[in-house]
matplotlib code that plots the C-alpha trace (Angstrom):
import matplotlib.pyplot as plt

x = [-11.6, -9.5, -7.2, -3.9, -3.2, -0.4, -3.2, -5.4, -2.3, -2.2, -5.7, -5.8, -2.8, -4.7, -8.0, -5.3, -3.8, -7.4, -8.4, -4.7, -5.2, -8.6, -6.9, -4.3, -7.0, -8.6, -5.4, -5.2, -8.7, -8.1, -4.6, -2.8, 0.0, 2.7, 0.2, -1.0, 2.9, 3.6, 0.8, 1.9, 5.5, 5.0, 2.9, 5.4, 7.9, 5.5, 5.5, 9.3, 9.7, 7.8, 7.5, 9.0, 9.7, 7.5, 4.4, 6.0, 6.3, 2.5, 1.4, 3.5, 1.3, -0.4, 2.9, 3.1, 0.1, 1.0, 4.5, 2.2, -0.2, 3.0, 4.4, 1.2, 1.0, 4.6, 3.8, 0.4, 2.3, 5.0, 2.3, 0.4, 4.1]
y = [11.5, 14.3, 14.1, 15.2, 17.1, 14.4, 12.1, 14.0, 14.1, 10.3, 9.7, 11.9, 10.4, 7.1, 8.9, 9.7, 6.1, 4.5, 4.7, 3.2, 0.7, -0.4, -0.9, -3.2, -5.2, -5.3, -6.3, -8.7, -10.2, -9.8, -12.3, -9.3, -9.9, -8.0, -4.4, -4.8, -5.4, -2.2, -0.1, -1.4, -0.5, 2.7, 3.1, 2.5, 4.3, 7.7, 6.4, 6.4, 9.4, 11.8, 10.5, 11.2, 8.2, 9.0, 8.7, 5.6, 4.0, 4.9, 3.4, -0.1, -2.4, -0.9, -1.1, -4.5, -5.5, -4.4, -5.5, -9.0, -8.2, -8.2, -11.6, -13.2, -11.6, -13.0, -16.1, -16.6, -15.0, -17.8, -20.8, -19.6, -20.3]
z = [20.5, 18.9, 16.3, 16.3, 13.1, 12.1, 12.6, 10.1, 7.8, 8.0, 7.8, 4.5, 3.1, 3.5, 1.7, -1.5, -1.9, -1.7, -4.9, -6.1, -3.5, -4.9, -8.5, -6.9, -5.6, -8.9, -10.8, -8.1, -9.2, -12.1, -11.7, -13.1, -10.6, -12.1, -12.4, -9.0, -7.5, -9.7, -8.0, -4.1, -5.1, -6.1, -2.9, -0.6, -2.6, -2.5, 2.0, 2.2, 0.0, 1.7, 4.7, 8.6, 10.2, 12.9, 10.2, 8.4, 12.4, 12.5, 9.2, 10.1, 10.1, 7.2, 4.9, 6.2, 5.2, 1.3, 1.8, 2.5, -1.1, -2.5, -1.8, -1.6, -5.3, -6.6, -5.3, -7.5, -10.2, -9.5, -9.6, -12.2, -14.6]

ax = plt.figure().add_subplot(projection="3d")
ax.plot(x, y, z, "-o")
ax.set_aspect("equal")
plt.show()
């Protein structure tokens, strides 16, 4: 299967963000909720930045699964007061 270069675009955006993504998880871990919201925030801000909408309409269900990290990470932060 070929890739369309958008695809390889997407796939190396995904390559950049990896190494923030594994701090999130970390800070996650780590029950560091409010560093690891910071670090998926600034994520998705970078996506809808500098983004088309075709790309952001591509990476859906990946922005919904942070959108998910985040909640899930408010509402430990929430219980944990």
């Amino acid at each position: 299967m070929e890739f369309k270069t958008s695809d390889k675009i997407l796939v190396g955006v995904l390559e950049e963000i990896k190494e923030e993504l594994d701090k999130a998880i970390q800070y996650s871990r780590s029950k560091e909720y409010t560093e690891s919201i910071e670090i998926y925030n600034r994520i998705l801000n970078a996506f809808n930045e500098r983004l088309s909408s075709e790309s952001l309409k591509r990476l859906e269900p990946f922005v919904r699964e942070i959108q998910t990290s985040i909640t899930n990470n408010y509402n430990l932060e929430y219980k944990e007061k």
